[in-house]
N, CA and C atoms of all chains as a GROMACS GRO file, in nm:
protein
  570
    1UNK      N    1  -1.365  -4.669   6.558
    1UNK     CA    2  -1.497  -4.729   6.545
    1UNK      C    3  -1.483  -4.880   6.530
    2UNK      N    4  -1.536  -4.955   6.609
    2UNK     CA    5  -1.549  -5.133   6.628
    2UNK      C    6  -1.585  -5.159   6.518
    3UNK      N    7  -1.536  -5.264   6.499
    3UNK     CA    8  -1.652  -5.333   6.369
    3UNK      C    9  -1.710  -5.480   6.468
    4UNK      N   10  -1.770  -5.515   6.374
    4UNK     CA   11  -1.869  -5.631   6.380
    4UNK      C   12  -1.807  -5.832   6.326
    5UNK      N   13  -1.782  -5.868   6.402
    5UNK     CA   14  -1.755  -6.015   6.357
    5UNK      C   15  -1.807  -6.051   6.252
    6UNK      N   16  -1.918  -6.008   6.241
    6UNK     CA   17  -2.033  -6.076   6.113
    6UNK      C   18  -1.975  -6.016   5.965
    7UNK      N   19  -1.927  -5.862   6.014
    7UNK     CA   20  -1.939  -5.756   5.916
    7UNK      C   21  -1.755  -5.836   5.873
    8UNK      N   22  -1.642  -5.869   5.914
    8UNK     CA   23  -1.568  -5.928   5.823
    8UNK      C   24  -1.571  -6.064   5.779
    9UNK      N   25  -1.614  -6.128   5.836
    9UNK     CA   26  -1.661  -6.239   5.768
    9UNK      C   27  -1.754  -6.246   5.628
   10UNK      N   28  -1.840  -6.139   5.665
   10UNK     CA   29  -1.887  -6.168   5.521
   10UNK      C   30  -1.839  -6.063   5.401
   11UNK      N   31  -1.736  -5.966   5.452
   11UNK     CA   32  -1.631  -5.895   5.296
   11UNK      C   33  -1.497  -6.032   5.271
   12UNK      N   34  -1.481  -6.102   5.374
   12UNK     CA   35  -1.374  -6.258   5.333
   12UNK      C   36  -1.484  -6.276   5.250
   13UNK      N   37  -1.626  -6.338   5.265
   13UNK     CA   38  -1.611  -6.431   5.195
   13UNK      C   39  -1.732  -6.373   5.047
   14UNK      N   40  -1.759  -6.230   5.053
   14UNK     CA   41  -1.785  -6.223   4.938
   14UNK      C   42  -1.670  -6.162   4.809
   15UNK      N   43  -1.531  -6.186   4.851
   15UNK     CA   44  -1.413  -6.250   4.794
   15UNK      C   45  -1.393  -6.353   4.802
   16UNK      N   46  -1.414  -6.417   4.816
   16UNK     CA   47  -1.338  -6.563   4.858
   16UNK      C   48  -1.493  -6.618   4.846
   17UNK      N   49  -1.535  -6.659   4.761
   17UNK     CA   50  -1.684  -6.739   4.797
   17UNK      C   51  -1.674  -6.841   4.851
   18UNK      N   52  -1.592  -6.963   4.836
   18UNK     CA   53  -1.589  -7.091   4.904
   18UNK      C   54  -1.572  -7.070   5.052
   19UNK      N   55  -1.513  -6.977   5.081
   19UNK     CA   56  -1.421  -6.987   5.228
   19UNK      C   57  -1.484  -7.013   5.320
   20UNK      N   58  -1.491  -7.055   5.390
   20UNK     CA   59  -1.530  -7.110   5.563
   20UNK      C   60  -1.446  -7.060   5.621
   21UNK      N   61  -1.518  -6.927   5.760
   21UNK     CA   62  -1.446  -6.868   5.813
   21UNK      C   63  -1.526  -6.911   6.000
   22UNK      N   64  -1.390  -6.937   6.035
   22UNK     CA   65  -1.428  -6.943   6.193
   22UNK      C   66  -1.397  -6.817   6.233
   23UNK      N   67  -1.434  -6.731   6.334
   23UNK     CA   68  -1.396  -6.594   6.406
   23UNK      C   69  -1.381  -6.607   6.543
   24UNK      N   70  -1.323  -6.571   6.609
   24UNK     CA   71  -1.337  -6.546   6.752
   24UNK      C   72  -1.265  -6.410   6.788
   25UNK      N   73  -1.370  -6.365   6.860
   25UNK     CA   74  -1.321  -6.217   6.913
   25UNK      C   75  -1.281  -6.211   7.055
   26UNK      N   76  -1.162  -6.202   7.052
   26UNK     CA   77  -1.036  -6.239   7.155
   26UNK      C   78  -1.072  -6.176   7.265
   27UNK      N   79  -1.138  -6.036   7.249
   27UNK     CA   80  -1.106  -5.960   7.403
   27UNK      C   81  -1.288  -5.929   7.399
   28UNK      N   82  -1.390  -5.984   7.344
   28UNK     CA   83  -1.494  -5.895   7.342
   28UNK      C   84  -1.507  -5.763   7.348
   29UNK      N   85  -1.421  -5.694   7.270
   29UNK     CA   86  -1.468  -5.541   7.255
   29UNK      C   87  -1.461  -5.544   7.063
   30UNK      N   88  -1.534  -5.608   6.997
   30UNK     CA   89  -1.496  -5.596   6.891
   30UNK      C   90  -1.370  -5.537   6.790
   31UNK      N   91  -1.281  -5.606   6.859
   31UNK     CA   92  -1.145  -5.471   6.799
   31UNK      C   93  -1.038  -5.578   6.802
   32UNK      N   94  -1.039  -5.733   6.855
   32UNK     CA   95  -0.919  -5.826   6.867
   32UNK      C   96  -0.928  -5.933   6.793
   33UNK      N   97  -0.927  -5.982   6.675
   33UNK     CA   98  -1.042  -6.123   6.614
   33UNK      C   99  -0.930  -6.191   6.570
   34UNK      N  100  -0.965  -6.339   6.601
   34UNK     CA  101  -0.865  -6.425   6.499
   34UNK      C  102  -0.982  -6.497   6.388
   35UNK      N  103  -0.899  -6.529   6.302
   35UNK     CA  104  -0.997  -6.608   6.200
   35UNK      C  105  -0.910  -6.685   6.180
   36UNK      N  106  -1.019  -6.808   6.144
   36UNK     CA  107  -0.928  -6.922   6.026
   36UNK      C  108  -0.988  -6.958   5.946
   37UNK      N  109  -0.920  -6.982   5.823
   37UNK     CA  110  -0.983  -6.915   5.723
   37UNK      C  111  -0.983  -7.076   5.634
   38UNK      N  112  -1.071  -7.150   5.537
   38UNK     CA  113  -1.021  -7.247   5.478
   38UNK      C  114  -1.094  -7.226   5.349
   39UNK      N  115  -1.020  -7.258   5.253
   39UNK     CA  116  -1.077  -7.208   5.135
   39UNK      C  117  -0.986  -7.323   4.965
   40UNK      N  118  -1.065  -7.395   4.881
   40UNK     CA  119  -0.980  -7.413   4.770
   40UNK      C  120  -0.884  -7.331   4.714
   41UNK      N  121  -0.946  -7.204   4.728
   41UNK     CA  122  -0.913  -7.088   4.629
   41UNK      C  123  -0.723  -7.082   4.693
   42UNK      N  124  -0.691  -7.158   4.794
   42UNK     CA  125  -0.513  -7.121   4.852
   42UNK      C  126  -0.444  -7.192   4.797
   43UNK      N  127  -0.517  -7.312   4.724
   43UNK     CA  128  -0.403  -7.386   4.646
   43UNK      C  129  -0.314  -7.354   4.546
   44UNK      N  130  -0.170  -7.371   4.595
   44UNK     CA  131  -0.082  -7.334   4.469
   44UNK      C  132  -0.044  -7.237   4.513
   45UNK      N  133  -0.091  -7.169   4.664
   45UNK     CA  134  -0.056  -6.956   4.699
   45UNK      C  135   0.076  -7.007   4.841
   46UNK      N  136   0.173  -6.926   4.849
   46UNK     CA  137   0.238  -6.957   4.971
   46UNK      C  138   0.141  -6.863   5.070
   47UNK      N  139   0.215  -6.872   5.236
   47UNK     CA  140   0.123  -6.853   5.278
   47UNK      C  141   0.081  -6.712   5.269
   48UNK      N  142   0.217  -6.601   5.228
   48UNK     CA  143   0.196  -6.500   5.204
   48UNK      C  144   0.118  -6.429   5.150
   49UNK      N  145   0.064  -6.547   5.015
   49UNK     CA  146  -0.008  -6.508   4.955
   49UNK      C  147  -0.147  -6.495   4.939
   50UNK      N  148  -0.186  -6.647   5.058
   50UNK     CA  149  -0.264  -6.685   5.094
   50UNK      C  150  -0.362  -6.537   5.216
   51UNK      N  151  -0.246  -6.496   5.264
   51UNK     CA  152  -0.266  -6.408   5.320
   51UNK      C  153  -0.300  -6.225   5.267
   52UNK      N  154  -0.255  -6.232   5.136
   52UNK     CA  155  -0.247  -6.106   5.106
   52UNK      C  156  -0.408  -6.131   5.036
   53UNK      N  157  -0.463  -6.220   4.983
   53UNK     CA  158  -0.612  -6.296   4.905
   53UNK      C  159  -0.703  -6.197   5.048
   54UNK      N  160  -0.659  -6.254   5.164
   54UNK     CA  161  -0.775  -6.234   5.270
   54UNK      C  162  -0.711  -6.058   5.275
   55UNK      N  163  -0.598  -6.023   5.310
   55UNK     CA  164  -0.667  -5.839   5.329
   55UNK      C  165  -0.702  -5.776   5.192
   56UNK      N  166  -0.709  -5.817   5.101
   56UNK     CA  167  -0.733  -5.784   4.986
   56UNK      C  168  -0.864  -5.774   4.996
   57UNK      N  169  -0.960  -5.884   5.076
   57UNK     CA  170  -1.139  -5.908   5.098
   57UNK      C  171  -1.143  -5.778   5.180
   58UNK      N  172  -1.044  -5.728   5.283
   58UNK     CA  173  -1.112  -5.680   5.386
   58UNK      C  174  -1.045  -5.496   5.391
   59UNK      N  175  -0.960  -5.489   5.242
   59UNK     CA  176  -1.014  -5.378   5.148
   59UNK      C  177  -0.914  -5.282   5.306
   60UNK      N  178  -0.951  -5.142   5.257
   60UNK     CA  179  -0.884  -5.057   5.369
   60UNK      C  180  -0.922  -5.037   5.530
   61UNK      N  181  -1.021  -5.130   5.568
   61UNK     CA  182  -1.070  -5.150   5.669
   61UNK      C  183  -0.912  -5.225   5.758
   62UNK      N  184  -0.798  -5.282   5.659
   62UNK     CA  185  -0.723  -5.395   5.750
   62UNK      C  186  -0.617  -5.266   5.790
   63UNK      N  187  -0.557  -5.249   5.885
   63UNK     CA  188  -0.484  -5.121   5.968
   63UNK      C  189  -0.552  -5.039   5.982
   64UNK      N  190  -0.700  -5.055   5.975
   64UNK     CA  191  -0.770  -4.899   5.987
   64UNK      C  192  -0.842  -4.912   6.107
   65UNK      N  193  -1.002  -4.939   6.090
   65UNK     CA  194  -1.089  -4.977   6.141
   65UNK      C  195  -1.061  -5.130   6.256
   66UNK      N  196  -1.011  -5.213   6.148
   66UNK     CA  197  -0.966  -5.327   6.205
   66UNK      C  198  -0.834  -5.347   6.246
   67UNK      N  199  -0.765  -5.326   6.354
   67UNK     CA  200  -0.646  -5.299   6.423
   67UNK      C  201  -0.592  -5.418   6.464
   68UNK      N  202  -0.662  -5.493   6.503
   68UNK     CA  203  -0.628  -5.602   6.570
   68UNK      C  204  -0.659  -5.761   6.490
   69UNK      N  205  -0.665  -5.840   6.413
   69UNK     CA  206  -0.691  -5.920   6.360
   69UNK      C  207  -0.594  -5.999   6.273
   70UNK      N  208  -0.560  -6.151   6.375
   70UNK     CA  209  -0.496  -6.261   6.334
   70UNK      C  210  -0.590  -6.356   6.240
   71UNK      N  211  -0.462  -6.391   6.146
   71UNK     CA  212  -0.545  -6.488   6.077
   71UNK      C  213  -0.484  -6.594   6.024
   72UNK      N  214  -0.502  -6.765   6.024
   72UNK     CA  215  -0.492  -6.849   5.987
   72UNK      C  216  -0.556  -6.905   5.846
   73UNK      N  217  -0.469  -6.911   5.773
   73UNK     CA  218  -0.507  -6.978   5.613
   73UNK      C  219  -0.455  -7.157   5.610
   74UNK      N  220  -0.593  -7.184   5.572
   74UNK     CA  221  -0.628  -7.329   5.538
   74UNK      C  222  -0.669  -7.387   5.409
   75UNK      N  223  -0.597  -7.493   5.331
   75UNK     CA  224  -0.620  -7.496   5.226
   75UNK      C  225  -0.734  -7.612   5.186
   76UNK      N  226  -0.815  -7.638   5.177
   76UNK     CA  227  -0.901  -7.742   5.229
   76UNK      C  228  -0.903  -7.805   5.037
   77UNK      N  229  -0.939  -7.941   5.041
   77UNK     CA  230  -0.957  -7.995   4.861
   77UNK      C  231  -1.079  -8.001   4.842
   78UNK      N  232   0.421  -4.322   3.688
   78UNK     CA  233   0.417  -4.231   3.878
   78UNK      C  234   0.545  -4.297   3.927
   79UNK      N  235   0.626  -4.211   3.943
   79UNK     CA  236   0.782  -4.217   4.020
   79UNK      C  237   0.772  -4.318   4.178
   80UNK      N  238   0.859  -4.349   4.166
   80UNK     CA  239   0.908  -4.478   4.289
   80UNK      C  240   0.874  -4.384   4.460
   81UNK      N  241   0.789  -4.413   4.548
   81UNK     CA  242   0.825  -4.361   4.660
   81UNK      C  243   0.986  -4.361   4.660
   82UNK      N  244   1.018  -4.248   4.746
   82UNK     CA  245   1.145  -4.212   4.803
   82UNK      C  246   1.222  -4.286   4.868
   83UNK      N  247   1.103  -4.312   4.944
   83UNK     CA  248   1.099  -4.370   5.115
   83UNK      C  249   1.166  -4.536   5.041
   84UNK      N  250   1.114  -4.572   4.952
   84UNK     CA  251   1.194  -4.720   4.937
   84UNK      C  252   1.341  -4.706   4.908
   85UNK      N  253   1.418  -4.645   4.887
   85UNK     CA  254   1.526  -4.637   4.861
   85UNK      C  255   1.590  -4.638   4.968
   86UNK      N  256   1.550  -4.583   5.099
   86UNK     CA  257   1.591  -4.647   5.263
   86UNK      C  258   1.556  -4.775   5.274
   87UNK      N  259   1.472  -4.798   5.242
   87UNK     CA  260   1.446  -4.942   5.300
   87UNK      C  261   1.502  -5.006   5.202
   88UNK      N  262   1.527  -5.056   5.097
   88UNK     CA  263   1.628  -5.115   5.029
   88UNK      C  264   1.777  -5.086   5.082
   89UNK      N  265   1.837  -5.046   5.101
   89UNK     CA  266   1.936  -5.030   5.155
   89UNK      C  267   1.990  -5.028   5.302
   90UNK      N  268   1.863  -5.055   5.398
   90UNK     CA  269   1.808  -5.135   5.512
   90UNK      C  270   1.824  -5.242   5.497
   91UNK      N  271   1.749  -5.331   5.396
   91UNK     CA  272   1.740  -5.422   5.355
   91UNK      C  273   1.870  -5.521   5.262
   92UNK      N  274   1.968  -5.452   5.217
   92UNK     CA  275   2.069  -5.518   5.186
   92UNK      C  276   2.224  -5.492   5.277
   93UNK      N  277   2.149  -5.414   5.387
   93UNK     CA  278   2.271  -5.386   5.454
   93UNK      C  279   2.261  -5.474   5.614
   94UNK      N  280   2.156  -5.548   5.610
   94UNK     CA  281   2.094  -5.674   5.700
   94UNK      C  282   2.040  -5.764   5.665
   95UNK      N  283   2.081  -5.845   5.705
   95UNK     CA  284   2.028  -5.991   5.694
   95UNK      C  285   1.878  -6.029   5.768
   96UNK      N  286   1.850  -5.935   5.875
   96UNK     CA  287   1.715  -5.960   5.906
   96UNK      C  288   1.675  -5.827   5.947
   97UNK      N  289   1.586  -5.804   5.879
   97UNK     CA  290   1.523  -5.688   5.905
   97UNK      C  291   1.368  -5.681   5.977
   98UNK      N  292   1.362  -5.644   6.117
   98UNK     CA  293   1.194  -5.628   6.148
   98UNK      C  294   1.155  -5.490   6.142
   99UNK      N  295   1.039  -5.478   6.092
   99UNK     CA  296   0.971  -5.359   6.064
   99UNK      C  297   0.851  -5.391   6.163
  100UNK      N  298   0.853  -5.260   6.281
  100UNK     CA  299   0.796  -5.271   6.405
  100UNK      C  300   0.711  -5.170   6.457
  101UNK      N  301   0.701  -5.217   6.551
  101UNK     CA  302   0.646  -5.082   6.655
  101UNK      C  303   0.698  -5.082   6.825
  102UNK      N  304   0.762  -4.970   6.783
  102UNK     CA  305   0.846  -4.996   6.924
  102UNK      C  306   0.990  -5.056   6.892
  103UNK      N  307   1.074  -5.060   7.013
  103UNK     CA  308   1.193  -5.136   6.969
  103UNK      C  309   1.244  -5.288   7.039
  104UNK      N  310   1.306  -5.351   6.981
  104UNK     CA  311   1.368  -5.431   7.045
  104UNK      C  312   1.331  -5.503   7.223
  105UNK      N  313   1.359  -5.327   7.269
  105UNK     CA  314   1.369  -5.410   7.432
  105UNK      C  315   1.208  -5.345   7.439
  106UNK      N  316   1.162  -5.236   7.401
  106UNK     CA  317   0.978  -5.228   7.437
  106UNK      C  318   0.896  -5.215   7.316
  107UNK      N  319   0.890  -5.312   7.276
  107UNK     CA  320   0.801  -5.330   7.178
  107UNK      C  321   0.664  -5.280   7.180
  108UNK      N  322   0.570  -5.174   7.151
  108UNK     CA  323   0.416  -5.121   7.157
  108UNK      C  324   0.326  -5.164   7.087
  109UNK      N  325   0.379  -5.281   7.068
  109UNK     CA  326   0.225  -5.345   7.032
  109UNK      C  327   0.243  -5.531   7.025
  110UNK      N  328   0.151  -5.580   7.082
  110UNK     CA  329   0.169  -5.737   7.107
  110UNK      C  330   0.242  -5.853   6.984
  111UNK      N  331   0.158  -5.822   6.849
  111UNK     CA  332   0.198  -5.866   6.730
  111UNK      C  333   0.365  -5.812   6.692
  112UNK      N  334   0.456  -5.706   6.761
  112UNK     CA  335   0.562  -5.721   6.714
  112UNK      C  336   0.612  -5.754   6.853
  113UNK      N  337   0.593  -5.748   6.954
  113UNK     CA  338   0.622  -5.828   7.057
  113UNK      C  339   0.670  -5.958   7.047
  114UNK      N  340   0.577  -6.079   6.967
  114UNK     CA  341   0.576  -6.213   6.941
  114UNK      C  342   0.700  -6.221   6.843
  115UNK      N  343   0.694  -6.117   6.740
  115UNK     CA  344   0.827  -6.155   6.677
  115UNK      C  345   0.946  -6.130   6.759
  116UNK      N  346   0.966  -6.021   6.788
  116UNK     CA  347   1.106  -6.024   6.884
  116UNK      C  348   1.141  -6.092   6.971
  117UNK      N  349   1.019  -6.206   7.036
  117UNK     CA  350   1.077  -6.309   7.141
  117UNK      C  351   1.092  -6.368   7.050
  118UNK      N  352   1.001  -6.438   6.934
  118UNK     CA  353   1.058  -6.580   6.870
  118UNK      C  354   1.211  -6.514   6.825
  119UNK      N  355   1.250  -6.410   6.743
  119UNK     CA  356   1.375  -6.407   6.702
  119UNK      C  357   1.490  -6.388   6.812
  120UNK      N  358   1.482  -6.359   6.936
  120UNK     CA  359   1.553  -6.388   7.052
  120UNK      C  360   1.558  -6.520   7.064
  121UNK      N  361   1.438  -6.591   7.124
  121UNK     CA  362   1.431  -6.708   7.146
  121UNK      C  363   1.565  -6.798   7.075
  122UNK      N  364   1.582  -6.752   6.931
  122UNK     CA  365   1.646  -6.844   6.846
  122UNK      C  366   1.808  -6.780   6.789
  123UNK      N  367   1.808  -6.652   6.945
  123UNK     CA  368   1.937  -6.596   6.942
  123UNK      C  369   1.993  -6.537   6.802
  124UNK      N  370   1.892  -6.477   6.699
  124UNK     CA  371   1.923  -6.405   6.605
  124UNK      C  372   1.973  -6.287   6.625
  125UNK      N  373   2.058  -6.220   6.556
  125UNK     CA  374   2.054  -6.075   6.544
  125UNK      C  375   2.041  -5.994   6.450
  126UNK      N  376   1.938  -5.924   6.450
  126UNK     CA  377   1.915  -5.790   6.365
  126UNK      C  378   1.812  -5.655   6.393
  127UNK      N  379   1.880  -5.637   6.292
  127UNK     CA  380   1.799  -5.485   6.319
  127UNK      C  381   1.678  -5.491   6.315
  128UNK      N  382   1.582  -5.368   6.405
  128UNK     CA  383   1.448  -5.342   6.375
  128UNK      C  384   1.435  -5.201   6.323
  129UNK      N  385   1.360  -5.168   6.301
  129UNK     CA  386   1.285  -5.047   6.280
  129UNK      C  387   1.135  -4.972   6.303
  130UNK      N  388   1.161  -4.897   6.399
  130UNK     CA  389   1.089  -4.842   6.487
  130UNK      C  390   0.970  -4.742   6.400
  131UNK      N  391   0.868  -4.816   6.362
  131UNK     CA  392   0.767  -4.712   6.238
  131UNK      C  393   0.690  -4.647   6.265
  132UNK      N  394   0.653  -4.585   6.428
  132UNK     CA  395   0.592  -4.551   6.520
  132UNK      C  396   0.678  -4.405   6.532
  133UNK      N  397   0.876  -4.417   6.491
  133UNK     CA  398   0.919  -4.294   6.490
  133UNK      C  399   0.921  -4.178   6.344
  134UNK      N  400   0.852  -4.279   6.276
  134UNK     CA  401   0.911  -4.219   6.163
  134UNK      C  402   0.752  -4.268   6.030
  135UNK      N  403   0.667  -4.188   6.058
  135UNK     CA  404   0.554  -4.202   5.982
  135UNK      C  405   0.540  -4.210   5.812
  136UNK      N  406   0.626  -4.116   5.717
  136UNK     CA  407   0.699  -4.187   5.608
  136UNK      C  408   0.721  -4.368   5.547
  137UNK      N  409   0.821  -4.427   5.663
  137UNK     CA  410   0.843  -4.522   5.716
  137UNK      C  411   0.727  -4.650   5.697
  138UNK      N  412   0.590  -4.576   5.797
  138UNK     CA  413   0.527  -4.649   5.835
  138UNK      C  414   0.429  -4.639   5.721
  139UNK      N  415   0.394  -4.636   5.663
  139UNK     CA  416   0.335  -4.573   5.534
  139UNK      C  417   0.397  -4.709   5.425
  140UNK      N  418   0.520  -4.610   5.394
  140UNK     CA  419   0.576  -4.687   5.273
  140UNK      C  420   0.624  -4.820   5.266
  141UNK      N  421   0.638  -4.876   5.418
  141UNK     CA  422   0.660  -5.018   5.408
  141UNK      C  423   0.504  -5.130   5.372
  142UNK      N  424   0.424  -5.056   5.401
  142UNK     CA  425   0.298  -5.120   5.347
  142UNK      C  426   0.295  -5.151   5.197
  143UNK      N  427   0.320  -5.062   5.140
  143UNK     CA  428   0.337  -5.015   4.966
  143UNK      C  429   0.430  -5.163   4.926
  144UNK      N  430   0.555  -5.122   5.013
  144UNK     CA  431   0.665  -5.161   4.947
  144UNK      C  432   0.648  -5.313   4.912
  145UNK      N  433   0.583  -5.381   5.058
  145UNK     CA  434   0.566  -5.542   5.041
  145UNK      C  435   0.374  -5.591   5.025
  146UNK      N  436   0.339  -5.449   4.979
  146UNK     CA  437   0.138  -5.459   4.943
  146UNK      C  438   0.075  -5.608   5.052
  147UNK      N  439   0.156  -5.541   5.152
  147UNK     CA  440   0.101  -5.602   5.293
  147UNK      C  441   0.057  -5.492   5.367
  148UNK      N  442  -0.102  -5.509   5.449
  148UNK     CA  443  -0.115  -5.338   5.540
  148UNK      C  444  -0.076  -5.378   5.687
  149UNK      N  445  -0.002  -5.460   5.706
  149UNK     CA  446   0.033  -5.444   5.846
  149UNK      C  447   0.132  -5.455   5.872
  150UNK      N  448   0.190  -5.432   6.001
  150UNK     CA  449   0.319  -5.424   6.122
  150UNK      C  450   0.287  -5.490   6.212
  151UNK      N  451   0.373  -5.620   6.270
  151UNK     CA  452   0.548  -5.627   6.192
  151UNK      C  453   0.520  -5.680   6.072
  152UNK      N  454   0.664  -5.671   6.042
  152UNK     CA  455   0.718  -5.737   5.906
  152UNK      C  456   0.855  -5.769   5.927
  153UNK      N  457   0.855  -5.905   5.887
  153UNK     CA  458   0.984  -5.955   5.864
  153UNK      C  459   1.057  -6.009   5.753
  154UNK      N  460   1.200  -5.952   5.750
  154UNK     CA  461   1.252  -5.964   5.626
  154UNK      C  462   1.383  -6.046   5.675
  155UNK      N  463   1.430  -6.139   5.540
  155UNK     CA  464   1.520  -6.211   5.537
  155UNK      C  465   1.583  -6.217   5.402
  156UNK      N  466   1.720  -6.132   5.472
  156UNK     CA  467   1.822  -6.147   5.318
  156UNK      C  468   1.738  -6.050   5.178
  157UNK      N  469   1.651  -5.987   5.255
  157UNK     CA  470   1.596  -5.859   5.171
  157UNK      C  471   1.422  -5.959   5.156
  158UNK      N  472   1.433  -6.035   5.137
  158UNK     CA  473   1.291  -6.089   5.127
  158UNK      C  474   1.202  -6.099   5.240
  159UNK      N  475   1.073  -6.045   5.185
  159UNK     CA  476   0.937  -6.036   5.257
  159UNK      C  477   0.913  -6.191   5.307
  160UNK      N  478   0.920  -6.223   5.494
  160UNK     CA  479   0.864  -6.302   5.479
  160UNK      C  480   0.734  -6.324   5.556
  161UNK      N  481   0.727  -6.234   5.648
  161UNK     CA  482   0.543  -6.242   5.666
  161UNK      C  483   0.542  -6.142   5.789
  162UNK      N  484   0.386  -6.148   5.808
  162UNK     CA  485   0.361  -6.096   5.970
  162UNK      C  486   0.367  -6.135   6.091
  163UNK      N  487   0.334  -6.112   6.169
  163UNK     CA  488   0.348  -6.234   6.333
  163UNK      C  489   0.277  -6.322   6.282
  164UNK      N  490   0.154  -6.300   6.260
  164UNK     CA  491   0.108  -6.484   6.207
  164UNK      C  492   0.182  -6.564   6.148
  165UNK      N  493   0.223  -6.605   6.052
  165UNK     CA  494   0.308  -6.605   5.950
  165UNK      C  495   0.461  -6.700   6.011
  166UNK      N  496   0.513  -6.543   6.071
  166UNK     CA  497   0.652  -6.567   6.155
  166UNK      C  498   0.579  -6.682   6.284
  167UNK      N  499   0.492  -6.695   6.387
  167UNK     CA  500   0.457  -6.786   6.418
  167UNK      C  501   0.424  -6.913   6.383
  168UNK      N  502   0.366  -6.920   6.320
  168UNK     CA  503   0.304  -7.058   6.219
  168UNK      C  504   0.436  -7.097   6.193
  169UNK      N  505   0.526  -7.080   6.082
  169UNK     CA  506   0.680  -7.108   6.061
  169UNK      C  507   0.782  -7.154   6.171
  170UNK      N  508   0.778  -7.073   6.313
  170UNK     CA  509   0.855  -7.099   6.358
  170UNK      C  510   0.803  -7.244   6.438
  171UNK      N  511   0.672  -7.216   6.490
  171UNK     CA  512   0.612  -7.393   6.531
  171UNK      C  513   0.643  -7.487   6.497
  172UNK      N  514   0.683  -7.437   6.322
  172UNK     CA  515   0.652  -7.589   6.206
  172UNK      C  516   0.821  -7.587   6.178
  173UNK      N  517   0.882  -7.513   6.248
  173UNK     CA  518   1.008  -7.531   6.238
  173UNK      C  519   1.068  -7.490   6.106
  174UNK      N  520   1.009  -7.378   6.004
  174UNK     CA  521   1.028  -7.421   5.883
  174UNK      C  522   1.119  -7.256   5.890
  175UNK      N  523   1.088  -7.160   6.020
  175UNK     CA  524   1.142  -7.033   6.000
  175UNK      C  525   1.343  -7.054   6.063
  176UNK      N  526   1.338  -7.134   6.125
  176UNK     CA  527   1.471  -7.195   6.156
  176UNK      C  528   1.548  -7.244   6.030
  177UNK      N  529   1.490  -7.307   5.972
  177UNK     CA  530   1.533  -7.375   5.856
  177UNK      C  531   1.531  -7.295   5.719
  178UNK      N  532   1.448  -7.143   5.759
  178UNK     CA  533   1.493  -7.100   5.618
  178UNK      C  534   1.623  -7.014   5.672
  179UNK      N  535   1.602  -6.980   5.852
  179UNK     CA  536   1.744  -6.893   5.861
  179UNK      C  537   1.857  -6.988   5.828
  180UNK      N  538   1.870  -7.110   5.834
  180UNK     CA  539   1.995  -7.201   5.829
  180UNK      C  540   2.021  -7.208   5.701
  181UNK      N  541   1.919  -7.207   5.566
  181UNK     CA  542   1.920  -7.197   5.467
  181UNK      C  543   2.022  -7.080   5.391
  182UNK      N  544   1.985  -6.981   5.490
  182UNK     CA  545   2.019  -6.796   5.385
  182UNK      C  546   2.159  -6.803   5.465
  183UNK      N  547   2.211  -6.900   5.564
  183UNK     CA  548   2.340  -6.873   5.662
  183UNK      C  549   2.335  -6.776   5.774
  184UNK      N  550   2.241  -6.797   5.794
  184UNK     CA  551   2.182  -6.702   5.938
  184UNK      C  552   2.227  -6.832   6.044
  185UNK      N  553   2.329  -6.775   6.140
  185UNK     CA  554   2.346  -6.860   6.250
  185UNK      C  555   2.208  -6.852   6.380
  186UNK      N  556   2.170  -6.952   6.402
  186UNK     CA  557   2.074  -6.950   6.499
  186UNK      C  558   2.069  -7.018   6.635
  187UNK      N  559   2.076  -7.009   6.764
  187UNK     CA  560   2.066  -7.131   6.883
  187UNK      C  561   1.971  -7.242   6.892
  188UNK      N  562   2.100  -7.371   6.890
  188UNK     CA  563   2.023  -7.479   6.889
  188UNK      C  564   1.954  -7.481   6.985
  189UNK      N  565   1.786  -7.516   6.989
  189UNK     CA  566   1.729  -7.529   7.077
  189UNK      C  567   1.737  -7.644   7.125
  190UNK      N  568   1.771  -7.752   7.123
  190UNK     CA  569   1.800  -7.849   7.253
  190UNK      C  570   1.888  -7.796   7.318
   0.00000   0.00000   0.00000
């Protein structure tokens, strides 16, 4: 089952409240998305960690539902 | 609640290589694009190590999620440490910083000039 661009963007960022998320869905079939992600909340996180913050937002949906999804972490001041 | 099983292979995967990818597919046919990207960059830079194929062995594919409370494949490990996914392993190797941690741990690598 596809999900929706809109629909992870807004479980990022009702974790992540600051975050500014760009999306683009790579193949238009809702199933390929990159994000980049910029947020205060990365300061002080390597990027690993920075990274584990965002599938943490997007809960068991990340290897499930959402199969396909790159993501870039930005630490903005 | 007792230790998965399944980590006690992969620890011992993991200290019995210096680079470990946790994949899909192998080496020469990789099945899925994201571990694809790692096996050229770690060619590219004439590394050698093992992968592991988590597509054969569902256990495997399971417990390596647990093990590094990352949910995806690949995964790459160095000198037993978690160090990221294709994103990750990309971003690093651009910024030149995944060369420099193999030169770091004594991982021989090809100079790219």
């Amino acid at each position: 089952m596809p999900i929706k661009a809109e629909e992870i963007v807004t479980m990022i960022t009702t974790a992540i409240p600051d975050a500014r998320v760009n999306i683009t869905d790579l193949a238009g079939d809702d199933n390929h998305f990159h994000a980049d992600i910029y947020s205060e909340s990365f300061a002080g996180k390597s990027r690993v960690e920075q990274h584990k913050t965002v599938y943490a937002a997007l809960g068991d949906k990340m290897g499930g539902v959402l199969h396909a999804l790159s993501i870039k972490t930005f630490q903005t001041k | 609640m007792s230790e998965n099983p399944v980590f006690t292979q992969i620890r011992s995967d993991l200290s019995a290589n210096d680079v470990v990818l946790y994949m899909k597919g192998t080496q020469v046919f990789p099945q899925c694009g994201f571990s694809a990207v790692v096996v050229n960059i770690l060619n590219n830079l004439g590394v050698t190590f093992k992968s592991v194929n988590v597509l054969e062995d569902e256990d495997v594919r399971q417990a390596i999620k647990e093990f590094a409370s990352w949910p995806t494949i690949p995964q790459l490990y160095i000198k037993g440490e978690f160090v990221g996914g294709c994103d990750i392993v990309k971003e690093m190797f651009s910024s030149g910083e995944l060369q420099d941690l193999l030169k770091d741990k004594g991982i021989a690598i090809k100079d790219a000039a």
